[in-house]
Backbone as a printed PyTorch tensor [residue, N CA C, xyz], in Angstrom:
tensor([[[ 12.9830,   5.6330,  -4.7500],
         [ 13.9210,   4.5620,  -4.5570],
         [ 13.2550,   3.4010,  -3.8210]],

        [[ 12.5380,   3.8700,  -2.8270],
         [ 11.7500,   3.0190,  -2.1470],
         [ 10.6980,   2.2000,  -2.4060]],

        [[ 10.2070,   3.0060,  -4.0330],
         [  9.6460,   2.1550,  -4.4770],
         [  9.5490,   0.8530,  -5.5580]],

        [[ 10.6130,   1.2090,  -5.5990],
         [ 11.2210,   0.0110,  -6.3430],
         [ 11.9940,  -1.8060,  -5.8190]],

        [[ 12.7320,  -0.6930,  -4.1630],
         [ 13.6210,  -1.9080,  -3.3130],
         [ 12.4430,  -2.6820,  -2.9320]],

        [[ 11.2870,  -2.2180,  -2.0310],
         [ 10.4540,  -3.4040,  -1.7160],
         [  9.6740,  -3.8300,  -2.0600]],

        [[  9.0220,  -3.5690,  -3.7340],
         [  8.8830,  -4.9480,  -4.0280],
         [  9.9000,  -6.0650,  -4.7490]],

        [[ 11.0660,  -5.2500,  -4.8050],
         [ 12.2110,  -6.5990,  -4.8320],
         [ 12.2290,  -7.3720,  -3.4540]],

        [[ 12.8700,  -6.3850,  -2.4650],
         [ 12.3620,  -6.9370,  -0.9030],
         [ 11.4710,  -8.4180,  -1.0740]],

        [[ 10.4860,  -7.6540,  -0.9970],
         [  8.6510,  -8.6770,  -1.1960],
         [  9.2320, -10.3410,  -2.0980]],

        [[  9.6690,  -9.9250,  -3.2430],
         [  9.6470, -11.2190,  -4.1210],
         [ 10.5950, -11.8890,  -3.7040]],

        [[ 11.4930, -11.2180,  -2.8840],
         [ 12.6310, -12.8940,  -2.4640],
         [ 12.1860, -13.5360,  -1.1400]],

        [[ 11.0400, -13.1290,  -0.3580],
         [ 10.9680, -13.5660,   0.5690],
         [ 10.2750, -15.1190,   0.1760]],

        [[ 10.1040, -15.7910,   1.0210],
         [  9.6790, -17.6900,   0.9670],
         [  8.3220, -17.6290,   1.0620]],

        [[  7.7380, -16.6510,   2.1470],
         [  6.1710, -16.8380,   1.8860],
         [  5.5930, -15.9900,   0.8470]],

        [[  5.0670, -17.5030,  -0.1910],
         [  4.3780, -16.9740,  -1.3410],
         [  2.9910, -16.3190,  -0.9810]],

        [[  2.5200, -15.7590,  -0.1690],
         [  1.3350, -15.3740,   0.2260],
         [  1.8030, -13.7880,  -0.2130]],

        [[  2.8820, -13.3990,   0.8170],
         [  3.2240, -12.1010,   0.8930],
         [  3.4080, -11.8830,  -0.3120]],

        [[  4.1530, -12.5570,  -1.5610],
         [  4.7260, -12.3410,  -2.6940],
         [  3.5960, -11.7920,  -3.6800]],

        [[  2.3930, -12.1830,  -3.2420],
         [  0.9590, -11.9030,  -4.1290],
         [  0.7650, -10.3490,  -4.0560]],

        [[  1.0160,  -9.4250,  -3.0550],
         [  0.5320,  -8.0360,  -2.9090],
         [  1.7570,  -7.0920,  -4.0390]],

        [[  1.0660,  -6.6060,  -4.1390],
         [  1.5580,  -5.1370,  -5.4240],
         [  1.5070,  -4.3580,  -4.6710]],

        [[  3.1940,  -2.9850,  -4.8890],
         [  2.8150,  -1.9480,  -3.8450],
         [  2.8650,  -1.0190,  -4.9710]],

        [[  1.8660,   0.1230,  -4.7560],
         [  1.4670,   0.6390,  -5.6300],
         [  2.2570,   1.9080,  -5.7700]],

        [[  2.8060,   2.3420,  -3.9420],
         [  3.3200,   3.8680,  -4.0410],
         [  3.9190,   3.6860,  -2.7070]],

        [[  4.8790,   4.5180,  -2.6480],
         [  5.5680,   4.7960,  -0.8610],
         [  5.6150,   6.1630,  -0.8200]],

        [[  5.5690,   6.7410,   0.5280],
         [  5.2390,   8.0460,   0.5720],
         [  6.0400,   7.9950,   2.1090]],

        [[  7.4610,   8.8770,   1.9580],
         [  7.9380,   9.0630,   2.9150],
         [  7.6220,  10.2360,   3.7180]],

        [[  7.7490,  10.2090,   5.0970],
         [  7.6750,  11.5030,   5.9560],
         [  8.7870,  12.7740,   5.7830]],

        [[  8.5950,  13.9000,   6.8940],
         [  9.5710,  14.7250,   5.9730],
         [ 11.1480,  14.2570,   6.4810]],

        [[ 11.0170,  14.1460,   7.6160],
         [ 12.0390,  13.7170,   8.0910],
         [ 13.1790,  12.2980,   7.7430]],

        [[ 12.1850,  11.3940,   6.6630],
         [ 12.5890,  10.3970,   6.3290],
         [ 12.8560,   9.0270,   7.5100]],

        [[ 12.0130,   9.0840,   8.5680],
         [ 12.0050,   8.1640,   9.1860],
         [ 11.2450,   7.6140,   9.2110]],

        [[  9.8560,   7.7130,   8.4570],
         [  9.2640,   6.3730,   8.3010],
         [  8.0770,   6.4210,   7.2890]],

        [[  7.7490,   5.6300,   6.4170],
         [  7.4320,   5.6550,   4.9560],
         [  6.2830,   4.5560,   4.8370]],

        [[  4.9560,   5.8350,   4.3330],
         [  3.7510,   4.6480,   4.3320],
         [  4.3160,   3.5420,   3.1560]],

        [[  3.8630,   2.7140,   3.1640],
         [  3.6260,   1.9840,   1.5890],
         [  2.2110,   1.1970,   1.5020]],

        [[  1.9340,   1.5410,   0.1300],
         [  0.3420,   1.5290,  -0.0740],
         [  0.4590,   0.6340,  -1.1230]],

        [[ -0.0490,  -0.5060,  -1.0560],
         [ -0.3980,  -2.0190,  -1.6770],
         [ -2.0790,  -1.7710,  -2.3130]],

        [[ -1.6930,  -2.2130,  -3.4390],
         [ -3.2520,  -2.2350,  -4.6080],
         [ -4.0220,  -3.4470,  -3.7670]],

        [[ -5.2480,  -3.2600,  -3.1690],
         [ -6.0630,  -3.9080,  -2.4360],
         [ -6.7850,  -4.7810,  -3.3530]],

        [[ -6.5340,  -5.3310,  -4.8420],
         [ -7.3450,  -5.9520,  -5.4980],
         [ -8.7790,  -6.1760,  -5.3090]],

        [[ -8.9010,  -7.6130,  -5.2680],
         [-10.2180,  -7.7770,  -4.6090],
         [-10.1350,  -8.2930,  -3.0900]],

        [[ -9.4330,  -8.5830,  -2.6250],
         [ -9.0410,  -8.8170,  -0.7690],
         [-10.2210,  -8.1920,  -0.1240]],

        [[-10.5080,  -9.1170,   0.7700],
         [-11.5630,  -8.8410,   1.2660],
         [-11.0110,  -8.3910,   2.5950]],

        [[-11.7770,  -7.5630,   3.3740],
         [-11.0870,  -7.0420,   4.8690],
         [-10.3850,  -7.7380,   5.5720]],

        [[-10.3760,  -9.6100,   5.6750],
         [-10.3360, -10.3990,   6.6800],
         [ -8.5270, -10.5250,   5.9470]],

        [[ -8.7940, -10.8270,   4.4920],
         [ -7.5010, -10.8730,   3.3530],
         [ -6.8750,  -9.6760,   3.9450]],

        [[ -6.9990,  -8.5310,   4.0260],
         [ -6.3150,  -7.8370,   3.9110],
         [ -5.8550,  -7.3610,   5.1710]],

        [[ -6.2740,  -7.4900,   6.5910],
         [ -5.9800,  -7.9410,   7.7500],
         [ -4.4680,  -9.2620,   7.6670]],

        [[ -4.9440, -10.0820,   7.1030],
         [ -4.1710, -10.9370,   7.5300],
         [ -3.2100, -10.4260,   6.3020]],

        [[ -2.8000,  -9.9930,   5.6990],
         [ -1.5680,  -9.3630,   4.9200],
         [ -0.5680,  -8.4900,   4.9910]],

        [[ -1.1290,  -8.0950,   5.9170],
         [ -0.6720,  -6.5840,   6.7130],
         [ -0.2380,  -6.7130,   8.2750]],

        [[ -1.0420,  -8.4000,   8.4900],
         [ -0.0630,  -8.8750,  10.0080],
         [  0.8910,  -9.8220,   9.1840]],

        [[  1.2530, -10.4440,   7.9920],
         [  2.1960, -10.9020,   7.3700],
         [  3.2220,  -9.8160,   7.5870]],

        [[  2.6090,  -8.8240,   6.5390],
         [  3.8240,  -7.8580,   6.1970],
         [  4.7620,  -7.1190,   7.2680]],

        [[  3.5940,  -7.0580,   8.6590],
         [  4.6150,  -6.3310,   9.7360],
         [  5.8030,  -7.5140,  10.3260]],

        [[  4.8090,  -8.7520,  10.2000],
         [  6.3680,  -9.8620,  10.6730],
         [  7.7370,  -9.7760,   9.8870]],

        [[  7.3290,  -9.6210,   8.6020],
         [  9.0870,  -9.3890,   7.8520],
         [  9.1110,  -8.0760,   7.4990]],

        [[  8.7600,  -7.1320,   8.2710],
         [  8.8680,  -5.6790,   8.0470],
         [ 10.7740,  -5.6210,   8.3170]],

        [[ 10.8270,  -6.1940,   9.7500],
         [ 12.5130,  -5.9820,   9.1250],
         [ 13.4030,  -6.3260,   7.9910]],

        [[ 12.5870,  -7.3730,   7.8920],
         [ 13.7600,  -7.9260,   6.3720],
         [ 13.8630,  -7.0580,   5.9390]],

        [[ 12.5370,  -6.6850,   5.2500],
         [ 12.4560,  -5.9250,   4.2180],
         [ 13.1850,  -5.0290,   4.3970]],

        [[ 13.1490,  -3.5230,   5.5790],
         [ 13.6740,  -2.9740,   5.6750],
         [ 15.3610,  -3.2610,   5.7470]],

        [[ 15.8610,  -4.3000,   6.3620],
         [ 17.1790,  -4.2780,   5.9890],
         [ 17.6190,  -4.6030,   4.7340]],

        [[ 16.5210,  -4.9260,   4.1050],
         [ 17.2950,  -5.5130,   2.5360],
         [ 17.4110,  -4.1250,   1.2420]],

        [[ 16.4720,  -3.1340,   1.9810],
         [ 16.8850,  -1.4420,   1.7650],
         [ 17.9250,  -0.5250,   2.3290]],

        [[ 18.4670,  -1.6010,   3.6040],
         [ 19.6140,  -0.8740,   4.0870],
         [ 20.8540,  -1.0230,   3.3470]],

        [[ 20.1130,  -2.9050,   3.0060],
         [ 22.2820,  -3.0840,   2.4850],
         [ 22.0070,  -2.6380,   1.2240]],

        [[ 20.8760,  -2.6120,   0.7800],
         [ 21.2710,  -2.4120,  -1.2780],
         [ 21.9810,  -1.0290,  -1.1640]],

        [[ 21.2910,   0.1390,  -0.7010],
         [ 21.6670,   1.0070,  -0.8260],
         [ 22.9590,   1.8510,   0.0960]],

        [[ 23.2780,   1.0740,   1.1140],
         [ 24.4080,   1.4400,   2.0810],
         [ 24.0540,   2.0590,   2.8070]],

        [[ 22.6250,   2.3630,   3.2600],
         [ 22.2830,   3.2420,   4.3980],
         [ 22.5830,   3.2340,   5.6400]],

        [[ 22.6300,   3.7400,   6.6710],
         [ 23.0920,   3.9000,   8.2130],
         [ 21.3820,   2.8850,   8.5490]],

        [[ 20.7180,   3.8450,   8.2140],
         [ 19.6540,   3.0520,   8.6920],
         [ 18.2300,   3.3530,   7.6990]],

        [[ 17.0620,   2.4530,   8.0180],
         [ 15.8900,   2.6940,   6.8650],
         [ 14.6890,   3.0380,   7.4010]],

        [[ 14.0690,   3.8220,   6.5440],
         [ 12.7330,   4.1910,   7.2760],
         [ 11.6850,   3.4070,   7.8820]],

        [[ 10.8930,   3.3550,   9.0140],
         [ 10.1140,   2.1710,   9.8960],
         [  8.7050,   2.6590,   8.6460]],

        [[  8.6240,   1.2280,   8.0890],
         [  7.8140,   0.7690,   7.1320],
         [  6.3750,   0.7120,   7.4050]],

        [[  5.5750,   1.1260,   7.0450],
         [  3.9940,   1.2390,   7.6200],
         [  3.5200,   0.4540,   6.3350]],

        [[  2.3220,  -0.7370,   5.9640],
         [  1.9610,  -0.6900,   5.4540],
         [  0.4650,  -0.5730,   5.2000]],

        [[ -0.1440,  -0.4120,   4.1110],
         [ -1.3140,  -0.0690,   4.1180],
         [ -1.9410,  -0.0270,   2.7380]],

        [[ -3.3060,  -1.0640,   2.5230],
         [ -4.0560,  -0.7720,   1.7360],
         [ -4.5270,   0.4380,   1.1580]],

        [[ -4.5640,   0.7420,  -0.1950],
         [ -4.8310,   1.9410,  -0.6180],
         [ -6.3030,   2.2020,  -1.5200]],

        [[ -7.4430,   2.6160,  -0.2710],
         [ -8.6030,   2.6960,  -1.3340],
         [ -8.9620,   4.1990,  -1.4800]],

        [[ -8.2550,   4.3970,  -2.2650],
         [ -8.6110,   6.0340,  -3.1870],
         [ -9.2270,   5.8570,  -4.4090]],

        [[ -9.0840,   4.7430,  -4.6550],
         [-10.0910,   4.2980,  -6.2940],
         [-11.0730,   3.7410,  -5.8650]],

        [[-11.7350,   3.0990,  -4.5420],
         [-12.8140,   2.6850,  -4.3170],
         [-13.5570,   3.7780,  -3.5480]],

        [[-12.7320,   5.0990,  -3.0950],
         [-13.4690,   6.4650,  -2.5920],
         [-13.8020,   7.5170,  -3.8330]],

        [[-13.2340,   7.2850,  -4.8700],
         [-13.5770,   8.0060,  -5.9420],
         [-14.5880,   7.1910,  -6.6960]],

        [[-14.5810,   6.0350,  -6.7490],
         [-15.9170,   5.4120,  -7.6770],
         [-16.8320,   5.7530,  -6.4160]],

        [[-16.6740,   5.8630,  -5.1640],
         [-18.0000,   6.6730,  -4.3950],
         [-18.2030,   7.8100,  -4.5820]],

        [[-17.8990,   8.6670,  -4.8460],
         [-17.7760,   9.7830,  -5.0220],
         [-18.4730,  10.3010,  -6.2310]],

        [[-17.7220,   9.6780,  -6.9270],
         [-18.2470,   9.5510,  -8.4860],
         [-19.8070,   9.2080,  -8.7310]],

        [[-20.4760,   8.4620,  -8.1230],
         [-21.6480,   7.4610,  -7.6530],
         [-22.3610,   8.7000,  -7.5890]],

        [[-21.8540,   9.9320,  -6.0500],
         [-22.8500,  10.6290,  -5.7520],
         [-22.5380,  12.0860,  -6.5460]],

        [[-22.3570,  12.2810,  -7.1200],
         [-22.1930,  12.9520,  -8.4090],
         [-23.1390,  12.9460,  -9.3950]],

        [[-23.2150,  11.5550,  -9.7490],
         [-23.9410,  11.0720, -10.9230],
         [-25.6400,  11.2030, -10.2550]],

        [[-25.6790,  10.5340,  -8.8650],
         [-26.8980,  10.4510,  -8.2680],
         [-27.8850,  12.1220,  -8.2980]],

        [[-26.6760,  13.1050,  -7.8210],
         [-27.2350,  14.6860,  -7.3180],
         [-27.3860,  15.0210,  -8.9620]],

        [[-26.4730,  14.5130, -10.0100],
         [-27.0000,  15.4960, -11.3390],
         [-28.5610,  14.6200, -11.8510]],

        [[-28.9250,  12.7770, -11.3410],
         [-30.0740,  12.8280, -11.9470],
         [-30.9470,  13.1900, -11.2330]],

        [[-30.8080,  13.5040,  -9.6540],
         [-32.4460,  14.4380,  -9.0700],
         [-32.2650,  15.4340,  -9.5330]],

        [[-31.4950,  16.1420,  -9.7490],
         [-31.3640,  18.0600, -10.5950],
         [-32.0590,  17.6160, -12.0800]],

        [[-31.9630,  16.5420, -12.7920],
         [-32.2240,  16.6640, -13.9040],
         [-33.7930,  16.0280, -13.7350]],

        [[-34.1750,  14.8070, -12.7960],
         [-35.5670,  14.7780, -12.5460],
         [-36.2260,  16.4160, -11.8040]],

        [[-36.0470,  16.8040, -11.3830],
         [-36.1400,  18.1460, -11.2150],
         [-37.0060,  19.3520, -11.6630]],

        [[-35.9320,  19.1680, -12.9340],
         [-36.2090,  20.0960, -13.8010],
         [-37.3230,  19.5090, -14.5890]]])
């Protein structure tokens, strides 16, 4: 559900800066009080993606209240956000994979 309200959230807000990030996935705790959300890091460079993430905590309430009223909740989970590089740890990964099968195959 959550992942759908904020990036509606995201697109009505005024700063078109914030409006640029894609969230890729939300991943709530068990308890449901507070819910990473993981934004596709494009090409953003650390300094980009620093300053996106001190954007995003300034209208972290909106956002979160604009998940309270859609859905009628008492209250909404405290919003964490966060760049998600699991595709830039798997093309590493991948890298040393490829590296250990060509010394095994110089090797041989």
């Amino acid at each position: 559900m959550l992942k759908e309200l904020i990036p509606e959230a995201i697109s009505g807000l005024a700063d078109a800066r914030v409006r640029e990030v894609d969230v890729i996935d939300v991943k709530c705790s068990r308890g449901r009080s507070d819910a990473k959300v993981y934004l596709d890091p494009h090409h953003y460079t650390a300094q980009e993606q620093a300053a996106f993430i001190k954007l995003l905590e300034k209208v972290r309430p909106i956002i979160e209240e604009h998940c309270m009223k859609d859905q009628g909740w008492f209250r909404s989970p405290r919003l964490t956000f966060v760049f998600d590089d699991t595709l830039e740890r798997s093309k590493n990964i991948e890298a040393l994979f490829a590296k250990i099968a060509k010394e095994k195959k110089d090797e041989s």
